[in-house]
C-alpha positions in Angstrom: -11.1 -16.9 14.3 -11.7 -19.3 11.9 -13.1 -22.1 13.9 -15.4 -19.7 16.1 -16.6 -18.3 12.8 -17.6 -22.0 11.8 -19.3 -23.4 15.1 -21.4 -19.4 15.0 -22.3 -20.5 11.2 -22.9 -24.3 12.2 -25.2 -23.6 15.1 -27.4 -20.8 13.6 -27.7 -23.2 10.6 -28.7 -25.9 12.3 -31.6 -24.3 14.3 -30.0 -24.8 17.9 -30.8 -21.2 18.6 -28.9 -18.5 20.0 -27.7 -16.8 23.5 -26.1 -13.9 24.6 -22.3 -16.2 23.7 -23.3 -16.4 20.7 -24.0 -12.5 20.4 -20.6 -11.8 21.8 -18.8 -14.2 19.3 -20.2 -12.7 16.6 -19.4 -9.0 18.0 -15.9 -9.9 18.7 -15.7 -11.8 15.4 -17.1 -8.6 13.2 -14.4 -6.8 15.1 -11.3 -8.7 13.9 -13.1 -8.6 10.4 -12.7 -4.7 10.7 -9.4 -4.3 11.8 -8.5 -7.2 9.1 -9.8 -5.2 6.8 -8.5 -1.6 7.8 -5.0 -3.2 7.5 -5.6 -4.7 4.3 -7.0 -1.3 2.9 -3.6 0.2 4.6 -1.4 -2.6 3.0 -3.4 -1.4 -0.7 -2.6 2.2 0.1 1.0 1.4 1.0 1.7 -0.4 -2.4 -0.1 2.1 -4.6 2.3 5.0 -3.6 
């Protein structure tokens, strides 16, 4: 996740442009992000009881 993240962010930064790859990366890496972060929220929840 990490690297995909970083050649998304490197490309877009350096003005290469964009194609439909690059769309899907980023929808597949905001996906992870969510289920990271529903877990975590879980994880909180877990703890607090």
């Amino acid at each position: 996740m990490g690297r995909a993240c970083r050649e998304l962010k490197d490309k877009l930064q350096d003005d290469f442009g964009s194609d439909f790859d690059d769309y899907q990366t980023a929808i597949k890496l905001y996906e992870k992000w969510e289920q990271l972060h529903r877990e975590t929220l879980a994880y909180q929840e877990e703890i607090e009881v």
